[in-house]
C-alpha positions in Angstrom: 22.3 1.1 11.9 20.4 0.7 8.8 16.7 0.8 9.0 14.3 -2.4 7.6 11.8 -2.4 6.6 9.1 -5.6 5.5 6.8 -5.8 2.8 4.1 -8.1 2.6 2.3 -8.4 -0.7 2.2 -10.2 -3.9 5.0 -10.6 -6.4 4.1 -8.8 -10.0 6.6 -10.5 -12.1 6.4 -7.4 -14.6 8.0 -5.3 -11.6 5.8 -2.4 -11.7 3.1 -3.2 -8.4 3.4 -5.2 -5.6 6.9 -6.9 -3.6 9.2 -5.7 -6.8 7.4 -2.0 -6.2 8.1 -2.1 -3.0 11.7 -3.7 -2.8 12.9 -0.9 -4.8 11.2 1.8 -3.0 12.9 1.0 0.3 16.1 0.3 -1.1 15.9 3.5 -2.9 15.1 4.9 0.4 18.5 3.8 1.7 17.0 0.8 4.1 16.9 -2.7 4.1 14.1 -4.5 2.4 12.7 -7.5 3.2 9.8 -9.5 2.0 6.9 -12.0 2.5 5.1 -13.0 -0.3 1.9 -14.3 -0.3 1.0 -14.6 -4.0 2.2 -15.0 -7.4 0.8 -13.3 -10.3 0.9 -13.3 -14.1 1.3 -9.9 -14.9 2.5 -7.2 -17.2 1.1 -3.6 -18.2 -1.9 -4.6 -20.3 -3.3 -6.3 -16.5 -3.4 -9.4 -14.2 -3.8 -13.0 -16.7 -3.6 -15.3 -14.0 -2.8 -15.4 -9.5 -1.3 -18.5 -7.6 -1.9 -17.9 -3.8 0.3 -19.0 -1.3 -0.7 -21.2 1.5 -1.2 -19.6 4.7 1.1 -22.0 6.3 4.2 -21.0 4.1 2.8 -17.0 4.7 3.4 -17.9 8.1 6.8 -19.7 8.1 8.2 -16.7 6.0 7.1 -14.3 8.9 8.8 -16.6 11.5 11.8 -16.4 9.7 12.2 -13.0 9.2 10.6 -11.7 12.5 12.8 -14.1 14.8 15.5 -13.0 12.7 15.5 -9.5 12.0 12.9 -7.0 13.8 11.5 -4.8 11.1 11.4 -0.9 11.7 8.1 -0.7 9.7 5.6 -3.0 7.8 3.8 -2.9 4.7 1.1 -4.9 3.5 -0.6 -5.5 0.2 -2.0 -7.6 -1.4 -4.0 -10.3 1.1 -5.5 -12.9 -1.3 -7.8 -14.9 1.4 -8.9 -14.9 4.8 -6.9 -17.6 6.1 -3.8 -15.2 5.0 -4.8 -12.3 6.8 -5.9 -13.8 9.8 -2.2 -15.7 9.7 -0.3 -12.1 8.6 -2.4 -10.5 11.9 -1.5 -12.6 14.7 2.0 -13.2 13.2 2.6 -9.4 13.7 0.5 -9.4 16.9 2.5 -12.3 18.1 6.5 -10.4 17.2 5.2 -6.7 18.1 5.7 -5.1 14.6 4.9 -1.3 14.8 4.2 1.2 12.0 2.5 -0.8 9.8 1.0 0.4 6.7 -1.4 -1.7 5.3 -2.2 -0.8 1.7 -6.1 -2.6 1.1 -5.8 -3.8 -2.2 -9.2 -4.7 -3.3 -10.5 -3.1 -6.2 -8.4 -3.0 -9.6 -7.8 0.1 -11.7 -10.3 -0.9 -14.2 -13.1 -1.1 -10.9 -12.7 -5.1 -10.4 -12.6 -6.5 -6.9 -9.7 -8.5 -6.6 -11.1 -10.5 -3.1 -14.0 -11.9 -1.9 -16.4 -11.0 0.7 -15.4 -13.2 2.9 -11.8 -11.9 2.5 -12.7 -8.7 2.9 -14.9 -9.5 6.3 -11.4 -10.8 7.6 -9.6 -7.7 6.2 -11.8 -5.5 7.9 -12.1 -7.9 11.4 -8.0 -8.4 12.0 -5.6 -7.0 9.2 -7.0 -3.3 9.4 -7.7 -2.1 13.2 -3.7 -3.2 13.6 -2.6 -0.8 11.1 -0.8 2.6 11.9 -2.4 3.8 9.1 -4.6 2.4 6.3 -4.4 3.5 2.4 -7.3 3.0 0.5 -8.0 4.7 -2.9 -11.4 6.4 -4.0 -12.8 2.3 -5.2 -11.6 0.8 -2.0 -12.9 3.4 0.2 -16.3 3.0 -1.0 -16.3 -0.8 -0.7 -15.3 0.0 3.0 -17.8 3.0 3.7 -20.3 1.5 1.9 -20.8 4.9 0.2 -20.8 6.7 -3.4 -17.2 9.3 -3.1 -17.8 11.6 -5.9 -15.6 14.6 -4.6 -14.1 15.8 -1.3 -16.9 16.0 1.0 -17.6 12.4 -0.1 -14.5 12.0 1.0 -14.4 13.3 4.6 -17.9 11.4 5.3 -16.1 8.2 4.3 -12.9 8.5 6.0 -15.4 9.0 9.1 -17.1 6.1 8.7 -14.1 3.5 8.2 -12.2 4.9 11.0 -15.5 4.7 12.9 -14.9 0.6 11.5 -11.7 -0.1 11.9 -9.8 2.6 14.5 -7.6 3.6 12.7 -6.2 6.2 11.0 -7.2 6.8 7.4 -5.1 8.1 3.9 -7.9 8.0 1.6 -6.0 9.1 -2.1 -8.3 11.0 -4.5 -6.2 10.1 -7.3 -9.2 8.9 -9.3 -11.3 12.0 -8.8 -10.5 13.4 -12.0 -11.1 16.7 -10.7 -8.9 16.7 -7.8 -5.5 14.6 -6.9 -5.6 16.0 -3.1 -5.7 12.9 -0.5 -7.6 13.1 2.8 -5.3 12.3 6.0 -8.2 11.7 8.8 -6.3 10.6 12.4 -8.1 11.1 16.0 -11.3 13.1 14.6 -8.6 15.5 12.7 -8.7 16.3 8.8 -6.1 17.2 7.0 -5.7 18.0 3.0 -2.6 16.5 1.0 -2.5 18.5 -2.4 0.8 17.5 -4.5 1.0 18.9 -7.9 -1.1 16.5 -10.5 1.5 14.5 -13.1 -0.4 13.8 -16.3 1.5 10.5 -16.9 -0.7 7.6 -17.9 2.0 5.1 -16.5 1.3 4.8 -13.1 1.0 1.2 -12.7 2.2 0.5 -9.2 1.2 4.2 -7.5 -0.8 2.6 -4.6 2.3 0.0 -4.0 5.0 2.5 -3.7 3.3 5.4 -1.8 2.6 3.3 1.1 5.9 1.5 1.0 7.5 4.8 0.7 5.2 5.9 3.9 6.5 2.9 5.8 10.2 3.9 4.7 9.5 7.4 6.6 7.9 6.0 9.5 10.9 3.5 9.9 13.1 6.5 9.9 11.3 8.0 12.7 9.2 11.0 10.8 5.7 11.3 12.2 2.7 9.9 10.6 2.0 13.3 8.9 5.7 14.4 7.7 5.9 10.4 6.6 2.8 10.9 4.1 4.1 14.4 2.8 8.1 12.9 1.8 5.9 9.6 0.4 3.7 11.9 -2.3 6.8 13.9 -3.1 8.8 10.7 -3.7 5.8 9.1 -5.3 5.2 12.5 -7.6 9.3 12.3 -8.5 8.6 8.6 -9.7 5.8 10.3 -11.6 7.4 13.1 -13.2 10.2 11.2 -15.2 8.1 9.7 -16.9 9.1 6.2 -17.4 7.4 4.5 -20.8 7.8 0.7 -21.0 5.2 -1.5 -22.1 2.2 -1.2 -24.5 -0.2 -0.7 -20.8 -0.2 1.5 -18.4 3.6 1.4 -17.7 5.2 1.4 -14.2 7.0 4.4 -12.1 10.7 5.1 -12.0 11.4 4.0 -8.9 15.0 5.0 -9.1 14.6 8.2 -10.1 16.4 9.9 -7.0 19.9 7.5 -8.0 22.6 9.5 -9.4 24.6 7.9 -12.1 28.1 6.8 -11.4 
């Protein structure tokens, strides 16, 4: 039986981030993608022009349909545009029993900008986030959650602390923008561990924070453990990395297909 994975996030009509990103990362991982969408952006490489949120009553029809349909193996969610959303995407998977849920807190842009509001990010932190299996916030995101200033690894440990103390939940903070240091923190029942993958220098990595946790979903679908599901997802991710895709005149996307042979 195939394995299926859900992904909730927003379309990126370029196909580098969000539901396209993610699509292609579980079908490349052999399983069955589906997906809820809960905005639409204008996008390409050069950033986000313009975002068209979806109501949360058509969020929550799409959920019906697929969860009374067919049961997910794992869940990913991205990007949460409003509170009304996220309270709507939490007691939707509340309501069906999803497990392994990754939930990907996309927050803060690239360039530092916060892409929700406070009162978004109260909800996110209240009923989208203690329900995950695991949370994924980069360096940006993790501050906005610890209320603290991560300038290198022990910044890091202190502020994986204090958003599991938060939320109760396990923690992958990525240290991707620590220009010193790639290695991501894995913090789960008061344990620490270090995930060091080898550092790409590819300045196309539009869409790295989509695919690692849709790819970490993937191999907790498949049954791996939370830790062995984190180590495949960087080495997929650092694959996508290392062929080093170059389309647009931005910061370009992965290649998500890298792994396909050619017939």
């Amino acid at each position: 039986m195939i394995k299926k994975v859900l992904t909730i996030a927003g379309s990126d009509c370029s196909g580098g981030a969000g539901i396209q990103a993610d699509i292609k990362t579980i079908t490349v991982h052999k399983m069955y993608a589906m997906s809820v969408i809960t905005a639409l952006t204008a996008q390409n490489t050069t950033g986000v022009y313009d975002i068209a949120e979806v109501t949360p009553e058509f969020v929550a029809k799409q959920m019906d349909c697929i969860l009374t349909d067919i049961a997910p193996d794992a869940v990913k969610i991205g990007m949460v545009a409003n509170s009304e959303i996220i309270k709507v995407i939490a007691e939707k998977l509340s309501q069906y029993g999803a497990r392994n849920i990754v939930v990907d807190p996309v927050m803060v842009s690239t360039s530092g900008h916060r892409l929700i509001d406070e009162e978004a990010e109260a909800a996110l932190l209240e009923y989208l986030l203690p329900i995950g299996s695991v949370i994924t916030p980069n360096i940006p995101e993790a501050e906005v959650l610890s209320e603290t200033s991560i300038k290198n690894q022990d910044d890091m440990v202190e502020a994986s602390k204090i958003i599991s103390r938060k939320v109760n939940t396990t923690v992958l903070v990525k240290g991707g923008h620590l220009v010193s240091d790639a290695s991501d923190l894995f913090f789960e029942d008061g344990r620490f561990s270090w995930y060091t993958s080898e550092r790409i220098d590819n300045p196309n990595t539009h869409g790295t924070g989509c695919t690692l946790s849709a790819a970490i979903a993937c191999n907790l679908a498949s049954g791996k453990s939370l830790g062995e599901s984190i180590k495949q997802a960087k080495a997929y991710l650092t694959g996508a990395l290392r062929s080093n895709l170059d389309l647009g005149s931005g910061r370009g996307p992965l290649e998500h297909t890298y792994r396909l042979t050619v017939l």
